[in-house]
C-alpha positions in Angstrom: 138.1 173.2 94.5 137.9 176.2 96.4 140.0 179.0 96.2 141.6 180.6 98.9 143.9 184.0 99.4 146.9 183.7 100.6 148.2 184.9 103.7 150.1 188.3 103.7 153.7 187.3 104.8 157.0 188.5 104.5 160.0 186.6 103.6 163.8 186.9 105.3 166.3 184.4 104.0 169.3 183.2 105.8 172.5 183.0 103.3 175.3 180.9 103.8 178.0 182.5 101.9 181.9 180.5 101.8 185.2 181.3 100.1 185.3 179.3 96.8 182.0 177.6 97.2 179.4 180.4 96.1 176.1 181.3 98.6 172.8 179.3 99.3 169.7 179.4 101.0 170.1 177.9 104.4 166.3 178.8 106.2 163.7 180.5 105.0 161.6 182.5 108.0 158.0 184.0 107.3 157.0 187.3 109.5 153.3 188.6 109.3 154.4 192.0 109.7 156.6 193.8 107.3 158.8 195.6 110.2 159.2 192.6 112.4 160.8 191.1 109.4 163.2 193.9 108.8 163.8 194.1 112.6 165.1 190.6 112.6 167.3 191.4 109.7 168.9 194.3 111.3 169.5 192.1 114.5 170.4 189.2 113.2 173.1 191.1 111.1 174.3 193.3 113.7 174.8 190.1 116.0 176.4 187.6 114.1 178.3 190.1 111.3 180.7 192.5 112.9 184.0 191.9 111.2 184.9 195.0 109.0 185.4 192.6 106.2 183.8 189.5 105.1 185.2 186.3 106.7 186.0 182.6 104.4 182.8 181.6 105.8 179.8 183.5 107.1 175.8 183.7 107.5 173.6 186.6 106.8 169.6 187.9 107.1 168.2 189.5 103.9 165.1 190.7 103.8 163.3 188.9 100.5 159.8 191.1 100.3 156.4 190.3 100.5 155.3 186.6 99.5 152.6 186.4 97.2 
């Protein structure tokens, strides 16, 4: 078998979070660049999470690191 390097990717992770239910992993996106990634965190939060405090149900972008 031959062996192979993986790519270099970086991992954001879209969280559902819900009152009384906990948080889970809803999508998983892969970026090949490391500020792409945290750009679409930053956007993704700053569209979709604006209330000043956290709502019964709500989705949010965290940046997870490099895969390896």
């Amino acid at each position: 078998m031959a062996q192979i390097t993986p790519p270099k990717a970086y991992q954001v992770d879209i969280v559902e979070y819900e009152r009384g239910w906990g948080s889970r992993i809803d999508e998983t996106l892969y970026f090949d660049d490391e500020a792409e990634a945290k750009k679409y965190v930053k956007d993704y939060n700053e569209k979709y999470n604006t209330a000043p405090s956290a709502p019964d149900w709500y989705m949010v972008a965290q940046y997870s690191g490099r895969c390896t």
